[in-house]
N, C-alpha and C positions, 0 to 999 in steps of 0.2 A: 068092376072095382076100378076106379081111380086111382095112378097114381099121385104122389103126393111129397111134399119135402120132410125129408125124416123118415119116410119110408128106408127098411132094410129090404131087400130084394133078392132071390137067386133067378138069374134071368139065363138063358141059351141067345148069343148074341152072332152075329155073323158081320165078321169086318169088313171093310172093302174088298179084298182080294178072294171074301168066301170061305174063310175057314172059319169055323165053328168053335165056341168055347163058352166054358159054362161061371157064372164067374155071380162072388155076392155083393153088393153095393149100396152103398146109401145115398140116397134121394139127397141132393141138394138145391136142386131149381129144376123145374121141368117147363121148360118153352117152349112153344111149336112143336116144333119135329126133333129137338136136340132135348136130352138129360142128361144135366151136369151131375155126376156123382162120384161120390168115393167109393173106388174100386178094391178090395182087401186083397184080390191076387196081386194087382201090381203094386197096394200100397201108395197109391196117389188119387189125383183128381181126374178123373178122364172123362171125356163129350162123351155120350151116344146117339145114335141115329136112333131114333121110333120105331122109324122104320123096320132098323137092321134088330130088333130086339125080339126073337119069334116067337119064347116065350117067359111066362115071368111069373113068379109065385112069392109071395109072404113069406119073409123069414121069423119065426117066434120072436128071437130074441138077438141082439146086438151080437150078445155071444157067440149064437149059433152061426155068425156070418166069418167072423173070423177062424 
């Protein structure tokens, strides 16, 4: 499955430094190796690396992400 812009997401992400965190987001641009999205734990816009994204599944619904 592809992701996609508008995609909701629960993803297992791991930062630069290695720590782990599980976090739901919506797809707003996905380029190369970086996705732009809106992240509901921090409540803002945040990059991610592709990379760093280990794993990632469909959230139902908008609701279910907040």
């Amino acid at each position: 499955m592809e992701i996609r812009a508008q995609d909701v997401l629960e993803i297992i992400y791991m930062d630069r430094n290695g720590a782990l965190s599980q976090r739901h987001i919506r797809v707003l641009e996905a380029k190369g190796r970086l996705l732009k999205a809106y992240c509901y734990r921090r409540k803002g816009i945040r990059l991610f690396l592709v990379d760093n994204i280990l794993a990632w599944q469909p959230v139902k619904s908008a609701r279910d992400a907040s």
